[in-house]
C-alpha positions in Angstrom: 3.9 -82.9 4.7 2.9 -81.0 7.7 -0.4 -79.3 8.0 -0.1 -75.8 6.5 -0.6 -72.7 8.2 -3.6 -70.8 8.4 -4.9 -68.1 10.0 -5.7 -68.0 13.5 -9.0 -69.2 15.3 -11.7 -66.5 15.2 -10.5 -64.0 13.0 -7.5 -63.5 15.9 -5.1 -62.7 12.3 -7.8 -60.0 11.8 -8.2 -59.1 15.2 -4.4 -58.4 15.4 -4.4 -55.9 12.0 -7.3 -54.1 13.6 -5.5 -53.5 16.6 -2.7 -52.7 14.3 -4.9 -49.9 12.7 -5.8 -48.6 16.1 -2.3 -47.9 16.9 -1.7 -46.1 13.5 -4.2 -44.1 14.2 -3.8 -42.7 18.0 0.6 -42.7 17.5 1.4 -42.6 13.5 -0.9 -40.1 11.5 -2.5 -40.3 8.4 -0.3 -42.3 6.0 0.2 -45.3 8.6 -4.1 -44.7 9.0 -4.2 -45.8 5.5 -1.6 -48.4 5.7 -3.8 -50.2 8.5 -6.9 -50.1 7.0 -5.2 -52.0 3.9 -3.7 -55.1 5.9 -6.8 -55.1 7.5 -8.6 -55.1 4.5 -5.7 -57.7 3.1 -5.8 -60.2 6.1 -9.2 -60.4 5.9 -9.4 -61.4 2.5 -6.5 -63.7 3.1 -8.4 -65.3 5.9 -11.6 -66.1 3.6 -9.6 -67.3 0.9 -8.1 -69.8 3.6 -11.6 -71.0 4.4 -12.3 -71.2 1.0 -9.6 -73.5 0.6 -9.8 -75.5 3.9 -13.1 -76.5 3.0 -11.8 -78.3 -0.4 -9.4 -80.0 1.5 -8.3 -79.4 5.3 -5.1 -81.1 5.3 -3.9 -80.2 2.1 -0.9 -77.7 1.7 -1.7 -74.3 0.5 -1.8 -74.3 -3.9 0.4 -72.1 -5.3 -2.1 -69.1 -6.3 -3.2 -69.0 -2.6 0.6 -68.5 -1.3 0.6 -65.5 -4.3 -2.4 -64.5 -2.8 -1.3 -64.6 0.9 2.1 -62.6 -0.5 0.4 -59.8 -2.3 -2.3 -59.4 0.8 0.5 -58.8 3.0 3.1 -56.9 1.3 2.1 -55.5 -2.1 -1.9 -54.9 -1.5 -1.3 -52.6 1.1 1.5 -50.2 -0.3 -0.4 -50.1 -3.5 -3.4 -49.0 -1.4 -1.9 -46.8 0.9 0.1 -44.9 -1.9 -3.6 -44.6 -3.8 -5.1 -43.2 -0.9 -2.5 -40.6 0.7 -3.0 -38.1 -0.9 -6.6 -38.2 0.1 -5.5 -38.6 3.7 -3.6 -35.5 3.4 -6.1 -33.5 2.3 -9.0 -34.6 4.3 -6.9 -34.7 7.2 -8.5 -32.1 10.2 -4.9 -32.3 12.0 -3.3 -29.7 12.0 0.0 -27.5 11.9 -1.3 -25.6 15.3 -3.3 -22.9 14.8 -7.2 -21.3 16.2 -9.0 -24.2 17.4 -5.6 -26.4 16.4 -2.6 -26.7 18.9 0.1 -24.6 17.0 0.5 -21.0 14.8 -2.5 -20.6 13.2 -3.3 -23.1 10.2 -6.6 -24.1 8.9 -8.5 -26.8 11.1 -9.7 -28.6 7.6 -6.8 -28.6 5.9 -3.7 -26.1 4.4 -5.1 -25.6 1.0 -7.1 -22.5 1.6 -9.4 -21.6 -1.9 -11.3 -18.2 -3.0 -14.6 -18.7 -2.9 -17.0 -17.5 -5.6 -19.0 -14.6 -5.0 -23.3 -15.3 -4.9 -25.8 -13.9 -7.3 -27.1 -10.6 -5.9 -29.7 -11.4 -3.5 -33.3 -9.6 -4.8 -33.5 -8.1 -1.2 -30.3 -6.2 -1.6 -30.3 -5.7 -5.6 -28.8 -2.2 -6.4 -27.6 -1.4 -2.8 -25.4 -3.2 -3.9 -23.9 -1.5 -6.9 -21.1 0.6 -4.9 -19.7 -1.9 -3.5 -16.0 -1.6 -3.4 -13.2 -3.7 -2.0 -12.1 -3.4 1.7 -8.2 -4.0 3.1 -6.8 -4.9 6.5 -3.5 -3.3 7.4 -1.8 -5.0 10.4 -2.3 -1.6 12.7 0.6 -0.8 15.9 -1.2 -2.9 19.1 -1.4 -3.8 23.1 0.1 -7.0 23.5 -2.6 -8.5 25.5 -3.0 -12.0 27.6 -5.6 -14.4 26.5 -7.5 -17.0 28.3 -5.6 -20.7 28.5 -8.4 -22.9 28.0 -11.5 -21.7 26.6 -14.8 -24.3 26.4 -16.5 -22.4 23.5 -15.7 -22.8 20.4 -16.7 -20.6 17.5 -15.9 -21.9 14.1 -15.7 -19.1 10.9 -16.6 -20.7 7.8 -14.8 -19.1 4.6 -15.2 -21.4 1.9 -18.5 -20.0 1.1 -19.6 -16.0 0.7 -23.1 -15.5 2.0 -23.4 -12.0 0.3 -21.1 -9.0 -0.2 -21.6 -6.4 2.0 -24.1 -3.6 1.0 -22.5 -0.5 2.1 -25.9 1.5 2.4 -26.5 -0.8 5.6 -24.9 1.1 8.4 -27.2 4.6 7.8 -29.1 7.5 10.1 -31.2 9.7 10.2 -31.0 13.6 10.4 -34.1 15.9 10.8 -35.0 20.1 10.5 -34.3 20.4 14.9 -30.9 19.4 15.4 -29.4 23.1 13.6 -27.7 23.6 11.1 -25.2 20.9 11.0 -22.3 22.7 9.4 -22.3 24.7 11.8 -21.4 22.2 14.2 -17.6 21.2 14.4 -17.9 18.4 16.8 -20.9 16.7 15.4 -19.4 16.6 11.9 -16.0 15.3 13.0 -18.1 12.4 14.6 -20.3 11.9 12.0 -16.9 11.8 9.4 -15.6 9.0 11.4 -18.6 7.1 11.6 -19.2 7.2 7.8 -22.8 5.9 8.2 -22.8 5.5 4.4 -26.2 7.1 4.2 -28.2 9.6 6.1 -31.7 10.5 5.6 -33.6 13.7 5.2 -36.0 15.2 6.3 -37.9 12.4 8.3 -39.6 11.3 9.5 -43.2 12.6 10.2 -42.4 15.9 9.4 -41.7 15.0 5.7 -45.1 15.1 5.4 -45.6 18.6 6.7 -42.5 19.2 4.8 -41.9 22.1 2.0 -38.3 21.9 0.6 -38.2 25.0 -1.5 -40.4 27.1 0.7 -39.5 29.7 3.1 -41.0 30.4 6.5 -44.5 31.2 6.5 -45.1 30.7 2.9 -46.5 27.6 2.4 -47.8 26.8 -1.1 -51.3 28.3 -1.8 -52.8 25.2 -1.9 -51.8 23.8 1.3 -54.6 24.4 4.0 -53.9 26.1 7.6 -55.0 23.5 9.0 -55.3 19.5 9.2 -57.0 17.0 10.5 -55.7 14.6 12.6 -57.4 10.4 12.9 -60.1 11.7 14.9 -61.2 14.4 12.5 -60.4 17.5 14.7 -59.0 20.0 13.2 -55.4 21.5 14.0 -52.6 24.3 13.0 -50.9 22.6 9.6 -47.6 23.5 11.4 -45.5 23.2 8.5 -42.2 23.3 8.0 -39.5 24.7 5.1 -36.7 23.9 3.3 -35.3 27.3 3.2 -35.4 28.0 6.6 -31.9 29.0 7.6 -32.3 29.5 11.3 -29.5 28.3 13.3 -32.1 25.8 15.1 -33.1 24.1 11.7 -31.6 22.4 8.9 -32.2 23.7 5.5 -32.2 21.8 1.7 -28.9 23.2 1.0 -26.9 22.9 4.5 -28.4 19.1 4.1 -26.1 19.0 1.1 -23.4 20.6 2.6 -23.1 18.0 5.2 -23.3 15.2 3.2 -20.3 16.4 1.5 -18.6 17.6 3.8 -18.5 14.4 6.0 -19.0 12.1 3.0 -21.7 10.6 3.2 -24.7 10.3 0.7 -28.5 11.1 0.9 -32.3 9.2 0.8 -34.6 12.0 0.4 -38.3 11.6 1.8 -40.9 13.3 -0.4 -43.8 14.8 1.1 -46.6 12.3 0.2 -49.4 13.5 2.6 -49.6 17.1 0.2 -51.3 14.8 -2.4 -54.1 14.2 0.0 -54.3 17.6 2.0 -53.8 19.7 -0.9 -56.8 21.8 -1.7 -55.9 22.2 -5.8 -57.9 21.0 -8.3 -55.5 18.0 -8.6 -53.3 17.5 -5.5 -51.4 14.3 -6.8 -50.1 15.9 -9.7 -49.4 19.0 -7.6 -47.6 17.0 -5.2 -45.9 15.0 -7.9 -45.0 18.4 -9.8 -42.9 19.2 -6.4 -41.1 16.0 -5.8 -40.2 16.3 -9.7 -38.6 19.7 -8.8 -36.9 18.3 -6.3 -35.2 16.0 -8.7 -34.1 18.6 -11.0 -32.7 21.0 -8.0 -30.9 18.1 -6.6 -29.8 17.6 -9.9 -27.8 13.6 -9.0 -26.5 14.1 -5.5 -29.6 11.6 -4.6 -30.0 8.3 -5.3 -32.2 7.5 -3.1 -35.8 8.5 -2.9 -39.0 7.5 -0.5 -42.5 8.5 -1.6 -43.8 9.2 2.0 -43.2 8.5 5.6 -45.4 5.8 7.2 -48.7 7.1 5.6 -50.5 4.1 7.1 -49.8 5.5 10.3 -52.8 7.6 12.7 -50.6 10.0 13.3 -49.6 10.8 9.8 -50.6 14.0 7.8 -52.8 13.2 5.2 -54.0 10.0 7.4 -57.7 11.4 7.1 -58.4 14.4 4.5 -61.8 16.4 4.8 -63.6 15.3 1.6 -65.4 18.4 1.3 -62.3 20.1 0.6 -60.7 17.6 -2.1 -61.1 18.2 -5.7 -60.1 14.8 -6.9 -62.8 12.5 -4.9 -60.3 10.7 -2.5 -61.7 8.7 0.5 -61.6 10.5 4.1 -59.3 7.7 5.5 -56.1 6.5 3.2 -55.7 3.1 2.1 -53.0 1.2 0.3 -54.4 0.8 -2.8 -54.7 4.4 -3.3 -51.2 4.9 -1.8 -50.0 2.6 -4.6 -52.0 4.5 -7.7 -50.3 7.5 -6.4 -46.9 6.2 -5.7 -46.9 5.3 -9.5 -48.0 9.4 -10.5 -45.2 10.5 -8.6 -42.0 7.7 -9.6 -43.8 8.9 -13.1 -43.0 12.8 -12.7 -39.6 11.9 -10.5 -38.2 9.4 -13.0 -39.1 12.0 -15.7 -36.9 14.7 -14.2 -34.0 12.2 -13.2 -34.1 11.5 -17.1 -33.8 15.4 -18.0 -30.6 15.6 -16.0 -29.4 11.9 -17.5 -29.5 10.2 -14.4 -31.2 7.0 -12.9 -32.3 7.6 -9.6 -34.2 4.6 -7.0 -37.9 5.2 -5.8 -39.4 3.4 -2.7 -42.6 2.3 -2.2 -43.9 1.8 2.0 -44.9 -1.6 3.3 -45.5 -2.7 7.1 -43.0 -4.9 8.4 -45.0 -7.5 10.4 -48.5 -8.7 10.2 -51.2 -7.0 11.5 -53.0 -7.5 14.9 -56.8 -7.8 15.7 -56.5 -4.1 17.5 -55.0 -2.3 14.0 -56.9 -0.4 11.9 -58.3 -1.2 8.3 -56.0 0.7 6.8 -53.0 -1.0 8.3 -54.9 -5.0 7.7 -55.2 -4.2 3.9 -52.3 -2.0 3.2 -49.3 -4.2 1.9 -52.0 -5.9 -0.2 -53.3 -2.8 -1.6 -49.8 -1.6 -2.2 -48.2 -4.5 -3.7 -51.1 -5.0 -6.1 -51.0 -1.1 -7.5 -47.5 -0.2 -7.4 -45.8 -3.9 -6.7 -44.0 -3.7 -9.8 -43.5 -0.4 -10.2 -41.7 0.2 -6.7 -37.8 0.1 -6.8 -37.3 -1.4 -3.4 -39.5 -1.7 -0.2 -39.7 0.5 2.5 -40.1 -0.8 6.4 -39.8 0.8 9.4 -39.3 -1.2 13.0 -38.6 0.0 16.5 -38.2 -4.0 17.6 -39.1 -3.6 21.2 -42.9 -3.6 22.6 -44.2 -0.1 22.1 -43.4 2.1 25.6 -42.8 -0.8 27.7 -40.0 -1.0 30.3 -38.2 -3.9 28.4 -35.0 -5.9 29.9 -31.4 -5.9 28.4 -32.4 -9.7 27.7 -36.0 -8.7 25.8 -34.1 -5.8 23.9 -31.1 -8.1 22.8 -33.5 -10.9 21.9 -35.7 -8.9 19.2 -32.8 -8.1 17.0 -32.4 -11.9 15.9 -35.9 -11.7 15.7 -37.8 -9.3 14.4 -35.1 -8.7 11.5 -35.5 -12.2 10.6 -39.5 -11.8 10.5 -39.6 -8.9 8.7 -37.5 -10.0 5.5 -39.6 -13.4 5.9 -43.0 -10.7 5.8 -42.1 -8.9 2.6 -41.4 -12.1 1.3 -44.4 -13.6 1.8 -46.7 -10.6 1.1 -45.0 -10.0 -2.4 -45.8 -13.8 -3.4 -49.3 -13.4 -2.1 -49.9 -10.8 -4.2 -47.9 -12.2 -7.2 -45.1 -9.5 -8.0 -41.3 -9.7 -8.2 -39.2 -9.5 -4.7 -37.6 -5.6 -4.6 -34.5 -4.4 -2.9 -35.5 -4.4 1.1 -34.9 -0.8 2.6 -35.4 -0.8 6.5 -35.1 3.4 6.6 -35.9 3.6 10.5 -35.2 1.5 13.5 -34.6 1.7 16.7 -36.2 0.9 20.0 -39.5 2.1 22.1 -38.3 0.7 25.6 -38.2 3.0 27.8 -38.6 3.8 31.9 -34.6 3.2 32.2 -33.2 5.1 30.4 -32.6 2.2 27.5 -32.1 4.2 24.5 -29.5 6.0 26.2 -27.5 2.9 27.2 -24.6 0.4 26.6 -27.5 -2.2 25.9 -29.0 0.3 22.5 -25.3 0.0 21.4 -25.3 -3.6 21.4 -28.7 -4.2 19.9 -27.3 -1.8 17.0 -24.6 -4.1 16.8 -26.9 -7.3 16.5 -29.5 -5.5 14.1 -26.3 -4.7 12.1 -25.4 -8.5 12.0 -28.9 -9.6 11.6 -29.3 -7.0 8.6 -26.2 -8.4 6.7 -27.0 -12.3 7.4 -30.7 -11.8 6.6 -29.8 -9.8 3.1 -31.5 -6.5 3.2 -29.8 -3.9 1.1 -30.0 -0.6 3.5 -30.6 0.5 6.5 -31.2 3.8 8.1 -31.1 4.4 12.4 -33.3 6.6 14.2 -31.5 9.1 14.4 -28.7 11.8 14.7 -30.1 13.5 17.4 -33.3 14.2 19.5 -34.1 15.4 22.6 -33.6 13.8 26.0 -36.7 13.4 28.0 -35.3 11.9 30.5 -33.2 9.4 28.6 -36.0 8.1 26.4 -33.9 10.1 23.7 -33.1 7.9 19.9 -30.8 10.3 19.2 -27.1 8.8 18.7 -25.3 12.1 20.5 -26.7 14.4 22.2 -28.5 17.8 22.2 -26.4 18.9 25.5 -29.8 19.4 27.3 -28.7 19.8 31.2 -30.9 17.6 32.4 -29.0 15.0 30.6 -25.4 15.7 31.7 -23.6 15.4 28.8 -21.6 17.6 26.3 -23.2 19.4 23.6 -23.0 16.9 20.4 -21.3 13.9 22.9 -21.4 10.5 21.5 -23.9 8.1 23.1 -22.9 4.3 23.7 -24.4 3.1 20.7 -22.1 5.3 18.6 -18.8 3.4 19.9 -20.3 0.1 19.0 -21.2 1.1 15.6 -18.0 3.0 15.4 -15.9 -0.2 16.4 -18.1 -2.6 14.3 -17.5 -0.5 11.0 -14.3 -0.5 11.7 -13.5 -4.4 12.0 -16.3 -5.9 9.4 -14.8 -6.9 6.0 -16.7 -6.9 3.1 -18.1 -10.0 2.3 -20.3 -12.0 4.8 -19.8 -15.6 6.0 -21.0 -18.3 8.1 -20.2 -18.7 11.5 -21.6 -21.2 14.6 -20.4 -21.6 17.9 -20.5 -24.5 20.0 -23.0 -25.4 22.7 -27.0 -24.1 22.0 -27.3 -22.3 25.4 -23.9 -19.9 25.2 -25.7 -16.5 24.8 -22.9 -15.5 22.1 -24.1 -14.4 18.7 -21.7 -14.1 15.9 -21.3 -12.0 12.8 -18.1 -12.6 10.7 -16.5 -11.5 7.5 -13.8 -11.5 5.0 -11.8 -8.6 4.0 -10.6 -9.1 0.0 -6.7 -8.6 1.8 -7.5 -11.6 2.9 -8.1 -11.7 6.7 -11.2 -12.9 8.6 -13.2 -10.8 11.4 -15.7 -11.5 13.4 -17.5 -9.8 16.1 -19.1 -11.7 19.2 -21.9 -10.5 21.4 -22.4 -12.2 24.3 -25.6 -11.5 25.8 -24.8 -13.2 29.2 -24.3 -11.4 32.2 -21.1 -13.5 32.8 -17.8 -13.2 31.1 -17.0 -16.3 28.6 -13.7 -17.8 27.1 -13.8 -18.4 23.8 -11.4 -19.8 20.8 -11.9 -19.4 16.9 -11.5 -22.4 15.0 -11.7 -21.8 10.8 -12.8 -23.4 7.4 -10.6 -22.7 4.6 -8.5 -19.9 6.1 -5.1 -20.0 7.4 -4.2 -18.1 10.2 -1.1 -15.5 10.1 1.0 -14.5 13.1 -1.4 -12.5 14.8 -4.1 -11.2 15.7 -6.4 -7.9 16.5 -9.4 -6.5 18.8 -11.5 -4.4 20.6 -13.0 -5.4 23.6 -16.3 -3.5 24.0 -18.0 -3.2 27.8 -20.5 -0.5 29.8 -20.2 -0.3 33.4 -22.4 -1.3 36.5 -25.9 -2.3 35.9 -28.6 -3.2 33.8 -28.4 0.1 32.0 -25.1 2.0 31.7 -24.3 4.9 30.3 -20.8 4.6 30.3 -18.5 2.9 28.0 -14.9 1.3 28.0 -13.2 0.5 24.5 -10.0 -1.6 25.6 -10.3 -0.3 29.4 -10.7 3.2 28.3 -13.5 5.6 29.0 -14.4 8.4 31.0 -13.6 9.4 34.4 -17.5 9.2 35.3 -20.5 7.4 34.8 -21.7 8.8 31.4 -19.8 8.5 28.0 -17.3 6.6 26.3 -13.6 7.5 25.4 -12.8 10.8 24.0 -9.9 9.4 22.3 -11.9 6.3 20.4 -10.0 7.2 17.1 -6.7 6.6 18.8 -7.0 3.1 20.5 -5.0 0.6 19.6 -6.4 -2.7 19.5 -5.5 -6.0 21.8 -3.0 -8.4 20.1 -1.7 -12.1 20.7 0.0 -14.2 18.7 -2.1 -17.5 17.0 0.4 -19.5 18.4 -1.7 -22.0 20.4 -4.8 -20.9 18.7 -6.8 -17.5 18.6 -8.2 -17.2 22.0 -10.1 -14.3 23.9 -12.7 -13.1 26.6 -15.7 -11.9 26.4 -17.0 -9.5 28.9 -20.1 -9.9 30.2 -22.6 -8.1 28.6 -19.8 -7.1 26.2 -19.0 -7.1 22.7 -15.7 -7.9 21.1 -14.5 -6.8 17.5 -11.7 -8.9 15.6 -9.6 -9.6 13.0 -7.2 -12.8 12.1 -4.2 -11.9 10.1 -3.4 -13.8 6.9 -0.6 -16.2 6.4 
């Protein structure tokens, strides 16, 4: 009989399946992908059992269970195979039906099964911030069909299989004070401050919340209370207090307070006066103190949650820093520390938790902590104060306060060192109440960060396109790094030449701006708010070195957003690419820009703006946002220095 046949010399049968596999893979998709791999898998295994035999007996013909063998390797193994394994091909494919970082309508780059992902456990930093949560919805809005780039080289990928956290809606506050009038009073201001919705808005301060009287009128100051202080140095100074029931149109009083808050609907986070229990002159000022904040309670009678025992008492420049002993009837040190902070913080949550129980209500007491660690230059107050806080009042505290202004104190910073301490200092801050709560062995609290802003100033910074856009990062950062609410510095202030927190503006001349005009950062909050869902997710981009920062969302409708910052001072082309979302037909944003230089005052939502150099558009409610089609994948531009707000539609 002739010799039988065998397989070709050198693996050449299995040479010619893997080419075979190749060609599935490049030209025939997923299925045929499978199929290869089993005749390659099958031809090998015929090959060695050809060997096998060969070496038995080299001229022999084949037996009859290798020809089985050699039929079933080449026809039945791999269709059995390739029927086991579709399926999984089909669901592990990342080919897809077109789509954001795809080549068609909008389909999920990982696959078209598109799951709900489970919500996390309440992060301990955010804990009861979180409890009025409530479900946000996306409602295709009219739109400017707009162009996008052809062929972007970043690529930013939105990951919503898995919720980092909901969204705490106490994160997006400010800050009022007694100087910027009466509030209700003002038309204009309240219409912005309504369509803003900060969430939450603080009163009274601030430093003056410890000078501060809420049920007293001008000039009448409780008896206790001494004309004057002392300030670190131990000179003495006019007390220059201030009252609640002041109703002069230059101030705010208690009761217009309220009256804002509901008329704009917003809520409040009261600061108590904490510096009367060391200045106080009565035979126990703690409890007197305590006595009032406990008043407060009951006269505010549940329109507060939110309470602070003080306002940075660490701090030199703090009433009550430095007492005159001589003058104290309950034997307190010159010079606070934090371990006495903490055994009073406990007398007044005592008082103020009895009072919220009169009036059946459960109300939230803070407790101060520095947000960084100390220097060689600060005082011992400051190097021993989160210590002696945590140790006294650690568990007692409902959440932790901290305060941060991010930038270098006073210095002349650039847009780059502004834009770089949000990522930053947020990030350091949670990480140092972290690790001074386990250093001093008590439970992690809600984190409360219930001032921020930034000190650079010399060009006009505060005032400028690049505050808006660090408000928009420290936003981002807030939400990704988990603390439960936030609070901006503040409403409004005064100008001096531009080194002015306030988010609108006093209409000082000097300033040339409207009485109660928005500043910058007020559009980028404003347009932020607006396109941020309401549960946080992961997102990366492409490339280490593309000066884009990303903070994205889901809305429980269903769609994605995301905002993207790009701190360069070039324009970039992006395109979104998703996990576990499908794309719909379109969609939506605002493109976010200032004007010339470093530090502009001017700002253009979707090519609008002012006629001048100074403001943004008057009609910012009214803009409709950009729009394209996903067809050939979400795509857009990113001005330089610019900000860009967005939201994918559902399929």
């Amino acid at each position: 009989m002739p010799a039988p046949a065998r397989p070709p010399a050198s693996g050449g049968l299995y040479r010619a399946g893997v080419l075979k596999f190749f060609h599935r893979v490049f030209f025939m998709g997923p299925a045929a992908v499978f199929y290869g791999i089993a005749c390659c898998v099958a031809q090998r295994v015929l090959q060695c059992m050809w060997q096998l035999a060969a070496r038995v007996d080299k001229h022999a013909c084949a037996p009859p269970i290798i020809q089985t063998i050699e039929y079933s390797s080449m026809y039945i193994i791999p269709r059995l195979v390739t029927l086991l394994l579709l399926p999984l091909a089909l669901a592990c494919s990342k080919k897809t039906t077109g789509g954001a970082g795809g080549d068609g309508n909008g389909t999920d780059t990982t696959g078209n099964t598109v799951v709900t992902p489970a919500d996390p456990a309440t992060e301990n930093s955010i804990g009861f911030f979180l409890n009025e949560w409530t479900a946000k919805s996306f409602t295709p809005p009219s739109y400017t069909e707009t162009g996008v780039p052809s062929n972007p080289i970043t690529t930013v990928t939105l990951d919503a299989s898995t919720v980092v956290t909901k969204i705490s809606p106490a994160l997006f506050g400010n800050n009022s004070n007694p100087y910027m009038t009466q509030m209700v009073t003002e038309t204009t201001l309240l219409k912005h401050i309504t369509n803003l919705h900060p969430g939450i808005i603080r009163f009274p301060g601030g430093n003056i919340s410890s000078v501060y009287f809420w049920n007293r009128n001008p000039g009448n100051p409780p008896p206790d209370a001494p004309e004057k202080l002392l300030n670190a140095d131990g000179a003495a100074g006019d007390a220059g207090y201030w009252y609640g029931g002041n109703t002069a149109g230059w101030t705010l009083s208690v009761d217009n307070y309220y009256s804002m808050l509901q008329q704009t609907g917003n809520q409040g986070i009261i600061t108590i006066n904490y510096g009367y229990a060391r200045y106080g002159t009565g035979a126990d000022p703690v409890a007197a103190a305590a006595h009032l904040a406990a008043d407060w309670v009951r006269y505010d009678n549940a329109r507060t949650k939110y309470w602070e025992i003080g306002n940075e008492s660490n701090g030199t420049w703090q009433a009550g820093y430095r007492i005159d002993p001589s003058q104290n009837k309950d034997a307190q040190p010159a010079i606070i520390t934090g371990e006495l902070y903490g055994k009073h913080y406990k007398v007044f949550a005592d008082s103020m938790r009895k009072a919220a129980t009169e009036i059946g209500k459960t109300i939230y007491i803070g407790a101060q902590l520095l947000e960084k660690p100390t220097e060689s230059w600060q005082t011992a107050t400051d190097k021993s104060w989160n210590s002696g806080v945590l140790a006294q009042a650690g568990n007692a505290a409902d959440y932790y306060i901290l305060h941060s202004y991010y930038t270098p104190f006073n210095a002349n910073s650039t847009p780059s060192e502004i834009l770089a301490s949000a990522p930053k200092v947020t990030a350091e801050m949670m990480q140092h109440v972290k690790s001074s709560a386990t250093a001093a062995g008590v439970s992690m609290k809600p984190v409360a960060l219930t001032e921020w802003n930034i000190f650079a100033i010399g060009s006009q910074q505060m005032v400028s396109q690049i505050a808006g856009i660090h408000a928009v990062m420290v936003m981002g950062e807030l939400l990704g790094n988990k603390f439960g609410m936030a609070s901006r510095w503040d409403l409004a202030n005064a100008w001096e030449n531009g080194n002015d927190h306030g988010l609108f503006s006093q209409g000082e001349p000097a300033s040339g701006e409207a009485k109660w005009a928005p500043r910058p950062a007020f559009y980028y909050q404003y347009f932020f708010q607006k396109y941020l869902g309401d549960r946080f997710i992961n997102s990366s981009v492409s490339g280490a070195n593309s000066g884009i920062k990303t903070y994205a969302s889901t809305f429980s409708s269903g769609q994605v957003a995301v905002t993207l910052v790009n701190t360069l001072s070039a324009a970039q082309e992006v395109k979104l690419a998703f996990k576990n979302f499908n794309a719909g037909g379109r969609y939506y944003w605002y493109e976010i820009t200032g004007g010339p230089g470093n530090f502009s005052r001017k700002v253009m939502v979707n090519g609008q703006g002012p006629a001048g150099e100074i403001g943004g558009p008057g009609n910012y409610t009214d803009i409709k946002p950009y729009a394209a089609s996903v067809q050939g994948g979400v795509r857009v531009k990113l001005p330089p220095m610019g900000v860009v707000c967005l939201v994918v539609d559902k399929k």
